[in-house]
MIZADO-673642 format. One line per 2 residues: number of its first residue (from 1); for each residue z, x, y of N, C-alpha, C. Coordinates in nm, 3 decimals. Each point is the difference from the previous one (the first is absolute). Last residue first. Layout:
NUM> Z:X:Y:Z:X:Y:Z:X:Y ~ ...
end
This chain:
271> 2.460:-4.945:9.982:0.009:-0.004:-0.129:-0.030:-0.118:-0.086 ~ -0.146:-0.034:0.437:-0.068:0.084:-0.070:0.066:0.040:-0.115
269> 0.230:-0.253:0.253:-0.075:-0.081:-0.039:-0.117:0.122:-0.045 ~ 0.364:0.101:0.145:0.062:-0.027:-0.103:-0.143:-0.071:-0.063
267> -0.028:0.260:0.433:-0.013:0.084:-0.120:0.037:-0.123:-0.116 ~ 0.012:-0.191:0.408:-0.140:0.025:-0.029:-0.030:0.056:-0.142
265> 0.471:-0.083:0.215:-0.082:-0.107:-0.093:-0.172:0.023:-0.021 ~ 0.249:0.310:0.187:0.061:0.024:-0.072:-0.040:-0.150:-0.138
263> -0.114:0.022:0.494:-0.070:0.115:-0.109:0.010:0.007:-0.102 ~ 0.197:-0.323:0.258:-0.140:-0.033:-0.012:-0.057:0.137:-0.062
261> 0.464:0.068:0.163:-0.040:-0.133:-0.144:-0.144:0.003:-0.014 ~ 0.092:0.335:0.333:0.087:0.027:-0.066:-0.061:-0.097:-0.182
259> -0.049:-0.140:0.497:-0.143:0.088:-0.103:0.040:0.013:-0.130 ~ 0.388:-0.180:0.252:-0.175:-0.099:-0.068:-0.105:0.012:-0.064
257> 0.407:0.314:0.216:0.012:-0.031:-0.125:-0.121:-0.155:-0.060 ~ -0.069:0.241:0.427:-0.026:0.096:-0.121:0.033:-0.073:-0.121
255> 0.045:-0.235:0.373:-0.123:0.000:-0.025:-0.031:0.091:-0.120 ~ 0.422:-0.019:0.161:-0.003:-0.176:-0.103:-0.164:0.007:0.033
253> 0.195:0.381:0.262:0.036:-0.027:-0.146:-0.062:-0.123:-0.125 ~ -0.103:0.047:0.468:-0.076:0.134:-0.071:0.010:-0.041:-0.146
251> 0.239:-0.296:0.347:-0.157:-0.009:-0.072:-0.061:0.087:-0.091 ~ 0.402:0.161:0.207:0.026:-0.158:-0.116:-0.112:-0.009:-0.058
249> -0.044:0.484:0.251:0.083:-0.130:-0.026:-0.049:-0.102:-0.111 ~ 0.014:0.502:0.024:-0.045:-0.058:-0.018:0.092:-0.121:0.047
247> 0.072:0.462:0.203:0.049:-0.082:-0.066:-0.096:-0.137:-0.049 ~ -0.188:0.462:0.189:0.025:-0.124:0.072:0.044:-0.061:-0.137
245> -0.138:0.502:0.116:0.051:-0.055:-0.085:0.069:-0.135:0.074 ~ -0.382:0.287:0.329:0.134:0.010:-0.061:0.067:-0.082:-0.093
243> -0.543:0.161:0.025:0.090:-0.093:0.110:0.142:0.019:-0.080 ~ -0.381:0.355:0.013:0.082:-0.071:-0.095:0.054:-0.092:0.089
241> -0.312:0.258:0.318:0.109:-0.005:-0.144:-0.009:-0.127:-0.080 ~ -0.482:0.044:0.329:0.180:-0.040:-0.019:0.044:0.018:-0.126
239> -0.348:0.154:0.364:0.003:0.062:-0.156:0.095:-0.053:-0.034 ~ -0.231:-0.143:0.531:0.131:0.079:-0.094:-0.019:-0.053:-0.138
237> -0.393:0.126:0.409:0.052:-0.119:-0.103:0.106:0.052:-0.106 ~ -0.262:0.118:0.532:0.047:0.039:-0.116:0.073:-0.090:-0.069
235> -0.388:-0.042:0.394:0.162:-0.009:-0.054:-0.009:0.007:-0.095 ~ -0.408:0.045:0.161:0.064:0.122:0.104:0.178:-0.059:-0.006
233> -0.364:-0.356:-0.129:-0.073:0.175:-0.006:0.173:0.006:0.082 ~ 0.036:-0.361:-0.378:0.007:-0.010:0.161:-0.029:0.202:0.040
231> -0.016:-0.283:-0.531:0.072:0.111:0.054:-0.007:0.037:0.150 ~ -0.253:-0.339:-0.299:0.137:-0.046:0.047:0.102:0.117:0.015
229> -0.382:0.235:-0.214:-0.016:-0.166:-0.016:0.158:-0.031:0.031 ~ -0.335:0.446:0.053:0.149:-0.004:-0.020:-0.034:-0.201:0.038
227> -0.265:0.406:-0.033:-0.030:-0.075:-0.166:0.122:-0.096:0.042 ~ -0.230:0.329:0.290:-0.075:-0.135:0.002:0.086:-0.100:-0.133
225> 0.098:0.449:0.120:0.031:-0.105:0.124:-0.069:-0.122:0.018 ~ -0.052:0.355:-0.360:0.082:-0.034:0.002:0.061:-0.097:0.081
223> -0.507:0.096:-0.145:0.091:0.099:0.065:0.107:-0.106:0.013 ~ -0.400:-0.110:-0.229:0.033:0.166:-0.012:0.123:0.051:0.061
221> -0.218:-0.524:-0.249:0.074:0.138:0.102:0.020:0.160:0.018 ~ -0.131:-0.459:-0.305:-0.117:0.132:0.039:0.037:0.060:0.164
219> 0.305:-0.316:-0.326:-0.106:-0.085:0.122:-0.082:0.154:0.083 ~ 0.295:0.217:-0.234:0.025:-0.118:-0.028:-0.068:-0.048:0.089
217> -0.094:0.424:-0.271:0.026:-0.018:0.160:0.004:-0.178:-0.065 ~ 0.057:0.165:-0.451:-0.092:0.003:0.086:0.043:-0.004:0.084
215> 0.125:0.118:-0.517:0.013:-0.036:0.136:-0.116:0.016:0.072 ~ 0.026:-0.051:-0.547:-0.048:0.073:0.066:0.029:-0.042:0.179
213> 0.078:-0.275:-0.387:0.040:0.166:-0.053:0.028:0.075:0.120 ~ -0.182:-0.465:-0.097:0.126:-0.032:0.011:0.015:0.141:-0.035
211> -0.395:-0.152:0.064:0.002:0.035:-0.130:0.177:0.051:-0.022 ~ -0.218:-0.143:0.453:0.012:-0.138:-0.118:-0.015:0.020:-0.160
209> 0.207:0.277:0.436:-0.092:-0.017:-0.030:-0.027:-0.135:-0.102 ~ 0.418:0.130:0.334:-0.017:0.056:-0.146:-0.111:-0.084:-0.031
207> 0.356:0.083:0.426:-0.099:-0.032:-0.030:-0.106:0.077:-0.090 ~ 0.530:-0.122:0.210:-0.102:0.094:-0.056:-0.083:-0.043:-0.023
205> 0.411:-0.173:0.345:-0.128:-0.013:-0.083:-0.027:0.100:-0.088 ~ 0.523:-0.085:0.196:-0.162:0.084:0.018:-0.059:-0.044:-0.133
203> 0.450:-0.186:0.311:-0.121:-0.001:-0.084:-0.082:0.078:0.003 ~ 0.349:-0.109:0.324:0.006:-0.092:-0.125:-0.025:0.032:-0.101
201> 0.247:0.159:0.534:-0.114:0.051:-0.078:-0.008:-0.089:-0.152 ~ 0.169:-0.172:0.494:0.023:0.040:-0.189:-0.113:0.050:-0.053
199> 0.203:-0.118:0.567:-0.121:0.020:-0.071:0.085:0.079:-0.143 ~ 0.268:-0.366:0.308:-0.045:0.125:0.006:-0.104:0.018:-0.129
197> 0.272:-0.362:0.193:-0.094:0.067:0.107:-0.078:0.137:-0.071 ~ 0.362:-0.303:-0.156:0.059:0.137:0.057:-0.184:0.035:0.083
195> 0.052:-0.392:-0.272:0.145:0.018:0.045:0.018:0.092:0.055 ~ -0.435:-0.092:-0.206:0.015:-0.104:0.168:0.154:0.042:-0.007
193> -0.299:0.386:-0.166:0.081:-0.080:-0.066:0.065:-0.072:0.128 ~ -0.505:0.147:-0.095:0.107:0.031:0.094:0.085:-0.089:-0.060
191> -0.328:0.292:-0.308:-0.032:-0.117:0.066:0.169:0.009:0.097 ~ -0.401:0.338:-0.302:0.107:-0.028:0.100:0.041:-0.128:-0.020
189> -0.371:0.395:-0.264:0.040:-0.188:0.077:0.169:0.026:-0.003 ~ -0.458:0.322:-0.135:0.141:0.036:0.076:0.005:-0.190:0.017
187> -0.392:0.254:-0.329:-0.001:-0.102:0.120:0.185:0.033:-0.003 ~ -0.287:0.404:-0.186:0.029:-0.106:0.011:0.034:-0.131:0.070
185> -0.332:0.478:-0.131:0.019:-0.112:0.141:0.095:-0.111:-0.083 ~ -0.103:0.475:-0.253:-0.053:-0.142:0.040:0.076:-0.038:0.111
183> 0.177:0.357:-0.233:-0.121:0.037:0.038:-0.117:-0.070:0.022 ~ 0.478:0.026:-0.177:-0.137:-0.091:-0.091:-0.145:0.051:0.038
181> 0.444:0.209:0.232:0.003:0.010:-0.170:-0.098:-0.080:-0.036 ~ -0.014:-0.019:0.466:0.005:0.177:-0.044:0.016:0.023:-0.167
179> -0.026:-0.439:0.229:-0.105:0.042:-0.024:0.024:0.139:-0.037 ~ 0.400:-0.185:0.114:-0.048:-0.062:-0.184:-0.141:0.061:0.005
177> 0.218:0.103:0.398:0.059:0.059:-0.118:-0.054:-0.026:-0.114 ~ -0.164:-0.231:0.406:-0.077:0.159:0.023:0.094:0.091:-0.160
175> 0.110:-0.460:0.146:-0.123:0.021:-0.037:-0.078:0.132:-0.079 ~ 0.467:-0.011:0.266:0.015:-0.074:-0.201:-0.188:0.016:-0.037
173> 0.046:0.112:0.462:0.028:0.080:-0.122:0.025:-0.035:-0.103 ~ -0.135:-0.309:0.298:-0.080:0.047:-0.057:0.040:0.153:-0.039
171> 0.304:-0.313:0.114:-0.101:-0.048:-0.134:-0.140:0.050:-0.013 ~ 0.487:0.186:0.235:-0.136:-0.055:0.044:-0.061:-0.023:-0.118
169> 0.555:-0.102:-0.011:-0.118:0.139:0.021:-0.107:-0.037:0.058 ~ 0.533:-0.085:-0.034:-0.118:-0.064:0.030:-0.127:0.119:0.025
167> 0.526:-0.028:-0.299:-0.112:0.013:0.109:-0.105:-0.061:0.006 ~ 0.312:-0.108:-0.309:0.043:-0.057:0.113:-0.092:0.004:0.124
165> 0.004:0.194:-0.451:0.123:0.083:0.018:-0.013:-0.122:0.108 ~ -0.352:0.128:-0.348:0.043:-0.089:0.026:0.152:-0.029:0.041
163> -0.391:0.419:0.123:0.077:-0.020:-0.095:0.050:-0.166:0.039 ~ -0.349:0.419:0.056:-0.006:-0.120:0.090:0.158:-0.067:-0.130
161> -0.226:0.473:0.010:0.122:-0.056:0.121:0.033:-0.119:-0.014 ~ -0.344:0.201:-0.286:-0.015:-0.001:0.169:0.136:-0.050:0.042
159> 0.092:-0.004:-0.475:-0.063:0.126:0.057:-0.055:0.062:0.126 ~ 0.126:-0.453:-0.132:0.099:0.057:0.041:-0.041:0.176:0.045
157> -0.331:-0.309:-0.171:0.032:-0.031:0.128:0.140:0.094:0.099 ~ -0.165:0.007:-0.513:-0.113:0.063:0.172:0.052:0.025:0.075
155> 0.303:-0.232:-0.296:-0.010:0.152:-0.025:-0.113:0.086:0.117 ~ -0.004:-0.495:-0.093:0.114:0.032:0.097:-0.018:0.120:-0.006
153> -0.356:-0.141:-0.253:0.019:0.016:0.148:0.065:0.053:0.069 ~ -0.181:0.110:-0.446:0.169:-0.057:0.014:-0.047:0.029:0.206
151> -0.409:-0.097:-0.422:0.035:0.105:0.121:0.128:-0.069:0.027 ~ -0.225:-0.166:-0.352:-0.144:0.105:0.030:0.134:0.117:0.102
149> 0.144:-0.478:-0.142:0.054:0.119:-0.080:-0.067:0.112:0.060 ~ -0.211:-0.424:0.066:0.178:0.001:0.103:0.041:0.081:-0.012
147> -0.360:-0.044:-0.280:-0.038:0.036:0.117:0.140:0.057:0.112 ~ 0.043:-0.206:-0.445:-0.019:0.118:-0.006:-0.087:0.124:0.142
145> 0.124:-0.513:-0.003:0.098:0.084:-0.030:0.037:0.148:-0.038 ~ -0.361:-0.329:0.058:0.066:-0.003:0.123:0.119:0.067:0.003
143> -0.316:-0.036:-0.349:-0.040:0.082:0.093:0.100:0.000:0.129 ~ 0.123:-0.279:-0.415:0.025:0.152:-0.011:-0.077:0.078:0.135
141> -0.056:-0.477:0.013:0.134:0.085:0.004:0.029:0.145:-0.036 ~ -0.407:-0.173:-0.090:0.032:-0.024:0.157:0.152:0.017:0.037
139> -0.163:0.029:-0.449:-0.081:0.110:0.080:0.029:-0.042:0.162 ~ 0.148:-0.359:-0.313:0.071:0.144:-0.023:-0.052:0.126:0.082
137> -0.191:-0.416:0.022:0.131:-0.024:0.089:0.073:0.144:-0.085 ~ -0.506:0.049:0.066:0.025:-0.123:-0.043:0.144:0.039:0.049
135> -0.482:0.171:0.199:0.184:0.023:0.011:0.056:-0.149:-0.075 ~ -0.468:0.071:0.064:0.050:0.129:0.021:0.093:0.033:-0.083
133> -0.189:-0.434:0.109:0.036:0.005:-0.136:0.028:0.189:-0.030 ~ 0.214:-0.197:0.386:-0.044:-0.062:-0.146:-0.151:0.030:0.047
131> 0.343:0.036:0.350:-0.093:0.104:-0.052:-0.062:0.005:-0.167 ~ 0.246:-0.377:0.264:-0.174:0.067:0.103:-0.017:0.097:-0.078
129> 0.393:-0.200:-0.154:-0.087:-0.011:-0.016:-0.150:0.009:0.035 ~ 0.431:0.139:0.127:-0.056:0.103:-0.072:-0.128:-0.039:-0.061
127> 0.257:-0.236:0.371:-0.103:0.129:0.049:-0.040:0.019:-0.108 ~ 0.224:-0.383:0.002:-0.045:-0.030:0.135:-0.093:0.131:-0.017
125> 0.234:-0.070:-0.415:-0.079:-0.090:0.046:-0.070:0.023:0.109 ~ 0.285:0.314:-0.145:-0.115:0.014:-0.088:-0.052:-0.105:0.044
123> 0.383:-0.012:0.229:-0.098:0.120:0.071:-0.093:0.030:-0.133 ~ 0.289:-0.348:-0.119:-0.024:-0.022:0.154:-0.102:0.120:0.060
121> 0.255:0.047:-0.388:-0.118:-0.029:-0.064:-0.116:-0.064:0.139 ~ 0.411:0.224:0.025:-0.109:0.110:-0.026:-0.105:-0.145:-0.034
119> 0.368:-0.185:0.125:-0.066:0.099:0.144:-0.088:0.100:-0.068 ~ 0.218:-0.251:-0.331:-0.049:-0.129:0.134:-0.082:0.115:0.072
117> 0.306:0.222:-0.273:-0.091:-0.030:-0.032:-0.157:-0.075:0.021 ~ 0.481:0.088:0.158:-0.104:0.072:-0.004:-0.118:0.005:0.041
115> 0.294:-0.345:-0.099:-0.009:0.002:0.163:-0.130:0.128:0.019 ~ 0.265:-0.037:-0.440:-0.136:-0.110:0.035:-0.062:0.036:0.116
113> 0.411:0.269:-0.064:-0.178:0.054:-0.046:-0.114:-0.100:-0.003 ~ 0.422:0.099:0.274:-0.028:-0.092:-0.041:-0.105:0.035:-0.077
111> 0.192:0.314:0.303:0.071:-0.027:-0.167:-0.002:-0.110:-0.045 ~ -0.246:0.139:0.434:0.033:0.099:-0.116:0.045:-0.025:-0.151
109> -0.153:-0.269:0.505:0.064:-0.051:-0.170:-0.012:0.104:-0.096 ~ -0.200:0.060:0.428:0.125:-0.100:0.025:0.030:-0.039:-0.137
107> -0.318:0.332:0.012:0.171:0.061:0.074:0.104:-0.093:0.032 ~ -0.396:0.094:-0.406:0.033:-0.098:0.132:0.118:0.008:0.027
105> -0.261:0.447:-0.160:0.109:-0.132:-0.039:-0.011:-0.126:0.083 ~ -0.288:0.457:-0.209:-0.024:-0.123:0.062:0.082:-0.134:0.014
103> 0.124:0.445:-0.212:-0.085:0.069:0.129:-0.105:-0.134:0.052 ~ 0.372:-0.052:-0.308:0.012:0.126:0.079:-0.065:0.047:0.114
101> -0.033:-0.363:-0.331:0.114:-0.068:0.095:0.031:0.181:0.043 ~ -0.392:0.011:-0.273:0.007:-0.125:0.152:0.089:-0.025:0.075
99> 0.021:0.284:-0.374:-0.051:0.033:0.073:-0.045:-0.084:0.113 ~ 0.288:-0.175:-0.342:0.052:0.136:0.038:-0.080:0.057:0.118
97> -0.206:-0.367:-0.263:0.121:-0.003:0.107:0.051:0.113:0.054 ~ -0.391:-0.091:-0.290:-0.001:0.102:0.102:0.158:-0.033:0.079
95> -0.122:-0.286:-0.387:-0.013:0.159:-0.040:0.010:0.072:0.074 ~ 0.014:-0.500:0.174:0.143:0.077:-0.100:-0.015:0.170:-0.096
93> -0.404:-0.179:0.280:0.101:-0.003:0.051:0.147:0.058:-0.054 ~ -0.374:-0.117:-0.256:-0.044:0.096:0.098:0.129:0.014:0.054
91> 0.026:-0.383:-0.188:0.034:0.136:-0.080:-0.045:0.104:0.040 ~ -0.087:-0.386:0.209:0.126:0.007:-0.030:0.033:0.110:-0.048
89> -0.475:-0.104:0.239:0.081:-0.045:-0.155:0.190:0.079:0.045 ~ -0.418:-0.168:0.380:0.075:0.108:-0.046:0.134:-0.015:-0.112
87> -0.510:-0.281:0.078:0.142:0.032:0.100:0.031:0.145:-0.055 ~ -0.440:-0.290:0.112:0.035:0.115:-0.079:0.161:0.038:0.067
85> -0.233:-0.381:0.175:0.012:-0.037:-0.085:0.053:0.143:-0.075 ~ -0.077:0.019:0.476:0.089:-0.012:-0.054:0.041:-0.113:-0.161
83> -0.342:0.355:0.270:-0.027:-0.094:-0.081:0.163:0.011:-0.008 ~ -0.079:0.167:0.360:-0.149:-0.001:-0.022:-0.021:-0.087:-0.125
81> 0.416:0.107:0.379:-0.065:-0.117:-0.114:-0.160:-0.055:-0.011 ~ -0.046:0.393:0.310:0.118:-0.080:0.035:-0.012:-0.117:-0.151
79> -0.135:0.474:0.331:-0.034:-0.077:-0.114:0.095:-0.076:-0.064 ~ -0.145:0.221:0.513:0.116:0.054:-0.124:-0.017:-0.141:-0.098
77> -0.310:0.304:0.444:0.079:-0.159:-0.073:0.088:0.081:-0.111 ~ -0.284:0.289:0.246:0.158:-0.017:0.041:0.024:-0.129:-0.047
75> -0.412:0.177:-0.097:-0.071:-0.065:0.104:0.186:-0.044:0.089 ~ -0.047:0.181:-0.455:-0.050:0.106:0.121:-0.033:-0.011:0.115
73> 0.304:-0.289:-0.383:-0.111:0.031:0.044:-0.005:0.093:0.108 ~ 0.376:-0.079:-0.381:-0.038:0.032:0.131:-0.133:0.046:0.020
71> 0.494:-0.138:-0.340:-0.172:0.053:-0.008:-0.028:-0.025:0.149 ~ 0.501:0.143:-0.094:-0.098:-0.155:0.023:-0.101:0.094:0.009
69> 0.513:0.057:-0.168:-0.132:0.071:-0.008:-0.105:-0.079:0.015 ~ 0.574:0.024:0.165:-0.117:-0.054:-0.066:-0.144:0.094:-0.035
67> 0.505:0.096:0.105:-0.073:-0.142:0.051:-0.078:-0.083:-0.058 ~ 0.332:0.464:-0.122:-0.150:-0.083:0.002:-0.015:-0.123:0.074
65> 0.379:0.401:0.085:-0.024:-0.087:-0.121:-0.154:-0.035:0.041 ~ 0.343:0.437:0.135:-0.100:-0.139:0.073:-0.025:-0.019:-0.154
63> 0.484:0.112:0.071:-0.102:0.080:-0.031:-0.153:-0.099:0.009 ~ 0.490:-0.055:-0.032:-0.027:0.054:0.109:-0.087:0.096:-0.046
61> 0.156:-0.518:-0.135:-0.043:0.128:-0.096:-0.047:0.076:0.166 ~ 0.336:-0.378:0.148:-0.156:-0.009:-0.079:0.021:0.171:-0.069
59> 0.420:-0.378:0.122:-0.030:0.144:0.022:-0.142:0.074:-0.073 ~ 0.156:-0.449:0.035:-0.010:0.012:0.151:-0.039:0.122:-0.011
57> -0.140:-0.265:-0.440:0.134:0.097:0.070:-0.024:0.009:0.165 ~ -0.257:-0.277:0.004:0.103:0.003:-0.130:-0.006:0.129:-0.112
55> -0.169:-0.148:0.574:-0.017:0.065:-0.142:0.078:0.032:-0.085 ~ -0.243:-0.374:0.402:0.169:0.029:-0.054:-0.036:0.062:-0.136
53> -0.392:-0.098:0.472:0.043:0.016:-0.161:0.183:0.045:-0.009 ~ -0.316:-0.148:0.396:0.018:-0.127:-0.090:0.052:0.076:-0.147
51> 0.035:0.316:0.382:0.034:-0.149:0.008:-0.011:-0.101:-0.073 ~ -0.016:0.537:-0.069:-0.040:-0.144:0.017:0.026:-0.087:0.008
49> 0.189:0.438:-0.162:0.005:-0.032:0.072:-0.104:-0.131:0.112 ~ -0.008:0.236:-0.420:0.088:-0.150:0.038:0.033:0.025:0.092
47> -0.334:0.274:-0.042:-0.066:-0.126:-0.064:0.129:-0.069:0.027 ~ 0.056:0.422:0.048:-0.089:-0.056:0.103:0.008:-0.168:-0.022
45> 0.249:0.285:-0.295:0.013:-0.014:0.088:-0.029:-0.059:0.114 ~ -0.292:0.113:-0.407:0.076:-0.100:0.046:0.143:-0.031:0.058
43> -0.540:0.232:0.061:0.170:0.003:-0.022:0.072:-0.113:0.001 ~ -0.485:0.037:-0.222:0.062:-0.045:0.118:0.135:0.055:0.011
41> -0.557:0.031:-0.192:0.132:0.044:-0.034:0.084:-0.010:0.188 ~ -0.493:-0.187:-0.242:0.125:-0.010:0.094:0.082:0.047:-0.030
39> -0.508:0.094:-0.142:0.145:-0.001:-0.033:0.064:0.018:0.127 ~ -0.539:-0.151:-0.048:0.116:-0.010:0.012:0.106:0.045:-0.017
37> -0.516:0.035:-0.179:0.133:-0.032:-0.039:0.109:0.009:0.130 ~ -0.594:-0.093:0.012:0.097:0.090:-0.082:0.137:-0.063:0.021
35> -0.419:-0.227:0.008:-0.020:0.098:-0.034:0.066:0.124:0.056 ~ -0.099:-0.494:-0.289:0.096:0.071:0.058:-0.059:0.155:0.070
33> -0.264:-0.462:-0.174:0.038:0.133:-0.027:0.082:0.033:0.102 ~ 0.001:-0.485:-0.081:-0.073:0.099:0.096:0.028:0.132:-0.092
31> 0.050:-0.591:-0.054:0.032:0.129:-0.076:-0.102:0.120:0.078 ~ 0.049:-0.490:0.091:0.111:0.087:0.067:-0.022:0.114:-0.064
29> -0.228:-0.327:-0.209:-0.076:0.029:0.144:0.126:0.103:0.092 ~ -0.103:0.050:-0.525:0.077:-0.095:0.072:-0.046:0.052:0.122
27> -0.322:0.023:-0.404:0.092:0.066:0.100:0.069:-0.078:0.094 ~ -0.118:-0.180:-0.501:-0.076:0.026:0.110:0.104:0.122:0.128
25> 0.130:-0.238:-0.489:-0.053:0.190:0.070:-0.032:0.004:0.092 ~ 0.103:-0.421:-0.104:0.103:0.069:-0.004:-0.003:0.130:0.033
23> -0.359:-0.367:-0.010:0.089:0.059:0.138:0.130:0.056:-0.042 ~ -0.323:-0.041:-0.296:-0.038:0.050:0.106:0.077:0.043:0.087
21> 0.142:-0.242:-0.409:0.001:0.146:0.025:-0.099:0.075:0.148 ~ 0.034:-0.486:-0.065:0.110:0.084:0.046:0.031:0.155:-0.045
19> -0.408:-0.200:-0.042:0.017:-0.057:0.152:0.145:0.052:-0.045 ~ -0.102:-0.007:-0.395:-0.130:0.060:0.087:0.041:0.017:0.097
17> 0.200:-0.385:-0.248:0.032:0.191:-0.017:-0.024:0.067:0.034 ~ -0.224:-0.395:0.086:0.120:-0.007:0.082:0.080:0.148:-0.030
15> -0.376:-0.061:-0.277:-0.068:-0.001:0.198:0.149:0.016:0.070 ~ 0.007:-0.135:-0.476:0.013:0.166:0.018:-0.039:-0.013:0.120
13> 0.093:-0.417:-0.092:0.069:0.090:-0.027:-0.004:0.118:0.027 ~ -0.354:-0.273:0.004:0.067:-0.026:0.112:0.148:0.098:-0.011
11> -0.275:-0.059:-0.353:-0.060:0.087:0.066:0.049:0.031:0.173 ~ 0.217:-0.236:-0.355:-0.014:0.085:0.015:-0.079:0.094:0.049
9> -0.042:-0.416:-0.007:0.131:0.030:0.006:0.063:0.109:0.024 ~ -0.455:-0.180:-0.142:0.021:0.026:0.198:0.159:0.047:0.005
7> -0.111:-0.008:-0.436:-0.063:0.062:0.001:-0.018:0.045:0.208 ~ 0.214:-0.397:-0.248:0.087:0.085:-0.030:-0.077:0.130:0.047
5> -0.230:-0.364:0.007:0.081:-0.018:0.101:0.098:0.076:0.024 ~ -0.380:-0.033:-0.311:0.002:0.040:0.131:0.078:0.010:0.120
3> 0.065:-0.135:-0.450:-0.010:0.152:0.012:-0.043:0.068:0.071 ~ 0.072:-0.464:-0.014:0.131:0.061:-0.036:-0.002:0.176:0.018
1> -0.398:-0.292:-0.073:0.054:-0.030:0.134:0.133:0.075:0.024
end
């Protein structure tokens, strides 16, 4: 009797094991093939200038940075916390610092590195994970970075004329400059700054296949006057300087010196 009972026990046992390896492999219902890449590269000039954002240092890296790299259906969706059980390890991170806090910084907390850190692992959650099992969290950072590298925009850009001096250009020559060096269709975005009325040039798209190498026409464009997003037809959008050296205040201070501890207590506790 004992050995029948121990015998449903386990037989019940392995059924329930069963049933959860099923559904562990099974395909997650959010999980889509990707089918291609995204890179946001943004001025950031542009960028603090935003209303809901304050960028620590006030004075950003003058040179376009990353945004982001979001997978992307063909149908123009964009892929979204596809599995946020796969995070982004720590040490990934602390090996690439140098190169992240160069050419992917968070502009409102530069010299916080938790704060960083938060925001890379924030854009491996919401986007990098759509491109699993492709793209694990080292290959997805490195593509977004060695892509960012492929071509020195500002340098294009300055080469057509178009320079970050105040002026206001047409976004579809910025369009018409970056397609002359990639030789793809990128996307142009704008947006209007509510204190001055006036049109910001932000951002250019690229658009990079789903073997993360090889460019493509973005959203299967051909021609330049179609690519321009929150840029208004027939007004030109100003390239903004350097904003001018602004005395940190109080808050600045007694926010830096906080980070300042909480880092400094992060490292003691890793020794």
């Amino acid at each position: 009797m004992k050995c029948n009972l121990r015998r449903r026990f386990l037989f019940l046992y392995l059924i329930v094991f069963v049933i959860i390896i099923i559904l562990w492999f099974r395909p997650r219902p959010n999980a889509q093939k990707f089918d291609y890449f995204k890179l946001a590269l943004q001025w950031p000039n542009s960028y603090c200038l935003l209303d809901y954002v304050t960028c620590r240092p006030a004075e950003p890296p003058q040179n376009f940075t990353i945004h982001g790299l979001w997978p992307q259906k063909n149908d123009g969706s964009e892929l979204r916390n596809c599995d946020v059980k796969i995070t982004m390890p720590d040490q990934i991170l602390d090996n690439m610092r140098q190169k992240l806090l160069e050419y992917w910084p968070n502009l409102q907390n530069q010299n916080n590195w938790n704060k960083c850190k938060d925001f890379w692992k924030g854009q491996w959650t919401f986007h990098g994970t759509c491109s699993l099992p492709e793209f694990d969290q080292q290959r997805y950072l490195d593509t977004a970075i060695n892509r960012k590298n492929d071509y020195d925009l500002l340098n294009d850009l300055d080469s057509a004329g178009i320079k970050p001096d105040g002026t206001a250009y047409d976004p579809i020559k910025i369009c018409e400059a970056v397609k002359g060096r990639t030789t793809k269709v990128p996307i142009i975005k704008c947006f209007k700054e509510k204190s001055s009325g006036n049109v910001i040039f932000h951002e250019i798209h690229l658009c990079i296949n789903d073997n993360g190498q090889d460019y493509q026409d973005c959203e299967k464009l051909t021609q330049c006057k179609y690519s321009l997003r929150g840029c208004p037809r027939n007004i030109k959008a100003i390239f903004p300087p350097m904003p001018p050296p602004s005395p940190p205040s109080v808050a600045d201070y007694l926010q830096e010196a906080w980070d300042s501890k909480l880092e400094d207590a992060a490292e003691l506790k890793l020794k």
